[in-house]
C-alpha positions in Angstrom: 0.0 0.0 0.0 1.5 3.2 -1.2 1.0 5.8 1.9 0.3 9.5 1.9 1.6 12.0 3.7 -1.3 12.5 6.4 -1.4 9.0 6.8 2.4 9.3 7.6 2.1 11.8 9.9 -0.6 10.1 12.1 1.7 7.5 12.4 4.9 8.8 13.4 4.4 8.5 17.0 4.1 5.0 17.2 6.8 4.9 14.5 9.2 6.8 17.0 7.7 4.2 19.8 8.4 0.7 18.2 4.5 0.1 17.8 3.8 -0.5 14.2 3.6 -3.9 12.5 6.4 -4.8 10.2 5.2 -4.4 7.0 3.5 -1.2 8.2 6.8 0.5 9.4 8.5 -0.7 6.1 5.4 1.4 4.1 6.4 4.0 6.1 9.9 4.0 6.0 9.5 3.7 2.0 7.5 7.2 1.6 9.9 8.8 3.9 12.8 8.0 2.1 11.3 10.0 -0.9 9.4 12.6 1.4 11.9 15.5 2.3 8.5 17.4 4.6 7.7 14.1 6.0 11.4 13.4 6.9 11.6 16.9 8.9 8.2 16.3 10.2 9.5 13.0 11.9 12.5 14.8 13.2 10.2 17.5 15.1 8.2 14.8 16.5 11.9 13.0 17.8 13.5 15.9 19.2 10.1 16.3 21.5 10.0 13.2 22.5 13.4 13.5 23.1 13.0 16.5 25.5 9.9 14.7 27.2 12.5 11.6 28.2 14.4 14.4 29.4 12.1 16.3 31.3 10.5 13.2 32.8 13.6 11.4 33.5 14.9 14.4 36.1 11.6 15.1 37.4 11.8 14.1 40.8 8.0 13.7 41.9 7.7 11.2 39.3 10.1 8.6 40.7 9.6 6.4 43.3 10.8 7.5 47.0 13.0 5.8 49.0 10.8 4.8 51.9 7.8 3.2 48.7 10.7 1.1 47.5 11.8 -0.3 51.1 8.3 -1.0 52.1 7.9 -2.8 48.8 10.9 -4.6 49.6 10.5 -5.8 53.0 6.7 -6.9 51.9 7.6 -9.5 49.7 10.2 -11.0 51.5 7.8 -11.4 54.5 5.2 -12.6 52.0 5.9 -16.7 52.8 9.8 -16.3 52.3 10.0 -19.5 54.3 8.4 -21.8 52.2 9.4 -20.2 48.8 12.4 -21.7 46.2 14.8 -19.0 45.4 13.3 -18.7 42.1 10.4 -18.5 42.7 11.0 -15.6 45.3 12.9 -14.3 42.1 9.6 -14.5 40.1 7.2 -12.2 42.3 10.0 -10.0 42.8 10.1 -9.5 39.2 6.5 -9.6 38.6 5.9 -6.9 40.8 9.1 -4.7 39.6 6.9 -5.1 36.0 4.2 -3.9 37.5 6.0 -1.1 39.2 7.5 0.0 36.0 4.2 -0.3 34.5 2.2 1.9 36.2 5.4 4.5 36.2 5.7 4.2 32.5 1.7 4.8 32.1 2.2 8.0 34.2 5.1 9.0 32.1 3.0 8.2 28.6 -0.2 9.6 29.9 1.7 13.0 31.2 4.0 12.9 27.9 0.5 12.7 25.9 -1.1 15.8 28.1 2.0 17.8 27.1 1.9 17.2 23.6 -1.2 17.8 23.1 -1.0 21.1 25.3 2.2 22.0 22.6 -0.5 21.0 20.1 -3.1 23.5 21.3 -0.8 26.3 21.4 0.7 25.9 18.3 -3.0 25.8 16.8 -3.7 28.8 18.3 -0.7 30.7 17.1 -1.6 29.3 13.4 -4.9 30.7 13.8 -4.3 34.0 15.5 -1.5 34.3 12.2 -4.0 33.5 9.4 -7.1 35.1 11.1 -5.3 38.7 12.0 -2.1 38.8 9.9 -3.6 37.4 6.8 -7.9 38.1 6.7 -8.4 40.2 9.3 -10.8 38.2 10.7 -11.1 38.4 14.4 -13.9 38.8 16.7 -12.4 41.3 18.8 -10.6 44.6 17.4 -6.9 44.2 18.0 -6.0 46.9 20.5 -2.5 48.6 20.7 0.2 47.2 22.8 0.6 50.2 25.2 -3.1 49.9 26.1 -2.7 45.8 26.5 0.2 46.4 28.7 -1.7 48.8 30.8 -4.9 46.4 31.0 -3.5 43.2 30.7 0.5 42.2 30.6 3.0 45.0 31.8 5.9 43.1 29.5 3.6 44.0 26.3 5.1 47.1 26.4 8.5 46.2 25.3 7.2 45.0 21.9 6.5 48.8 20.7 10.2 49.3 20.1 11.3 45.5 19.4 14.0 45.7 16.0 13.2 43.3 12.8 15.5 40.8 13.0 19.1 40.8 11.1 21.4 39.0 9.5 18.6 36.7 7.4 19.8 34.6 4.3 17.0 35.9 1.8 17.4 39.6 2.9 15.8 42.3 5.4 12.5 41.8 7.4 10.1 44.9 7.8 8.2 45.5 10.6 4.2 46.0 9.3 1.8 46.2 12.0 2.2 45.6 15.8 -0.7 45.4 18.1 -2.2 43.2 20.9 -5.1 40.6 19.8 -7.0 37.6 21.0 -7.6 34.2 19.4 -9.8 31.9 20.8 -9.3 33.5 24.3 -5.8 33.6 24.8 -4.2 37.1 24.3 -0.9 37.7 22.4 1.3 40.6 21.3 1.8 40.6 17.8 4.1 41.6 15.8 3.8 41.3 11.7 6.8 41.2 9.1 6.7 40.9 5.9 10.0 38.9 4.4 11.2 37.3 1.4 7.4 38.0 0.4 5.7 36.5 3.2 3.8 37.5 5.8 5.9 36.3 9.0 4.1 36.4 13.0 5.7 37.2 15.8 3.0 36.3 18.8 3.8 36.4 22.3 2.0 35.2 25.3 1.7 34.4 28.9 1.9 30.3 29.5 3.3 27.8 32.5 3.8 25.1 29.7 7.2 23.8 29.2 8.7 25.1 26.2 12.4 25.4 25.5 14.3 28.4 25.4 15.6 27.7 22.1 13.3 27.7 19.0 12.2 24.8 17.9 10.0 23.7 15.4 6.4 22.5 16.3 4.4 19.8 14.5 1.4 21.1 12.7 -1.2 19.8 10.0 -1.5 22.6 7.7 0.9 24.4 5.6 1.8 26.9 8.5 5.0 26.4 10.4 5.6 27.6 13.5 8.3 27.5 15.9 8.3 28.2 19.2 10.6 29.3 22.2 10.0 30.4 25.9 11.3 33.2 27.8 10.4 34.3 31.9 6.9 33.0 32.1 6.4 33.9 28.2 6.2 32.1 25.2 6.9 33.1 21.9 5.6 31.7 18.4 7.1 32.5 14.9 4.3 31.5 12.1 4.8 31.5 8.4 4.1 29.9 5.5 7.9 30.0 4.6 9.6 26.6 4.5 10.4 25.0 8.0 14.2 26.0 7.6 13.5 29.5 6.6 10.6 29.7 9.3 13.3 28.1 11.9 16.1 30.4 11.1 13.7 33.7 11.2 13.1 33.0 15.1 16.7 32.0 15.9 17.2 34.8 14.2 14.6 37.1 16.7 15.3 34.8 19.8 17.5 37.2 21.6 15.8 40.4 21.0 12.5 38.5 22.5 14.0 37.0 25.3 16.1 40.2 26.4 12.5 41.7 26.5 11.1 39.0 28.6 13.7 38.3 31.0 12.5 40.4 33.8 8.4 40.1 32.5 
């Protein structure tokens, strides 16, 4: 079965996991080795996964304390230790580590799944709040400007009135177009619009607790927008274009410091 590139996409998650059937991965691995979007795709969705192991691996409320593992310990050997073989002792002991890891690696999947689909959400609402204000003007509420959103809303807003396109680009200069605070499906941004190498680029900034890294880094989405995203203080910042995912990726690197200079102290 020849696969398309949604179908692809769905899939690369349990790809990444070791889940699919054999002749299933080998479809797969077929139309990515002639699918160059498909092929970066994959490598957004490893590098997150990547940072979840991280960030679950050092999170210390998720591993087991000292005094669960001794009392687990000193409840099996008491369970009928006399009249148990060594290997069979042996065998509960590793039925119940299996059920230990288990439950710990349900926690880690379900909390891993919550996250990305939080990243998922955000990156959704960044695509939306680019296409409905920067490209049809099309939102419910009147964008405001960012000296009254800072007074009403978030002080650090303020900063973004004198923020400088940014430099140094491959294909040439960025221009500032428009710069305003708006609303897209109830979360508030400040926005910043360029225009560069002929497209219309996003710059939207907002409060959020999720974990995002510092450096930009691509998000996966399911349209043609990319968007790459990066976190500063208790900010987080979205680039969205229609450019390619390079040129997209290189445009925030690119805008990264002057952002995260502003947000520091926000």
């Amino acid at each position: 079965m020849t696969m398309q590139c949604r179908d692809v996409r769905e899939l690369l998650d349990a790809f990444l996991g070791d889940q699919l059937l054999v002749e299933t991965t080998n479809d797969l691995v077929h139309h990515l080795e002639g699918c160059p979007a498909c092929r970066t795709e994959l490598e957004g969705w490893r590098a997150l996964r990547a940072r979840l192991q991280s960030a679950f691996a050092s999170a210390v409320p998720l591993a087991p304390t000292p005094e669960f593992l001794n009392g687990l310990e000193a409840r099996l050997r008491a369970h009928q230790i006399s009249r148990m073989t060594r290997r069979s002792w042996l065998r509960s002991w590793g039925a119940a580590a299996a059920a230990i890891v288990t439950a710990i690696s349900g926690a880690l999947f379900a909390r891993g799944a919550l996250h990305r689909s939080r990243l998922a959400a955000l990156a959704r609402n960044a695509a939306g709040d680019h296409q409905n204000c920067a490209i049809k003007f099309n939102l419910s509420e009147r964008p405001i400007p960012l000296e009254e959103a800072a007074r009403r809303y978030d002080p650090a807003f303020a900063s973004f009135t004198t923020l400088p396109a940014p430099t140094g680009l491959p294909n040439g200069a960025a221009e500032i177009l428009e710069r305003h605070s708006c609303v897209y499906e109830g979360r508030r941004f400040a926005h910043v619009v360029f225009r560069y190498s002929g497209h219309i680029v996003s710059l939207l900034v907002t409060e959020g607790s999720e974990s995002i890294d510092s450096s930009p880094e691509l998000l996966p989405t399911d349209g043609p927008l990319q968007v790459a995203s990066f976190s500063a203080g208790r900010h987080l910042a979205f680039v969205v274009s229609d450019l390619p995912s390079e040129d997209t990726a290189r445009f925030a690197q690119a805008i990264a410091g002057s952002v995260s200079q502003r947000l520091a102290n926000g």
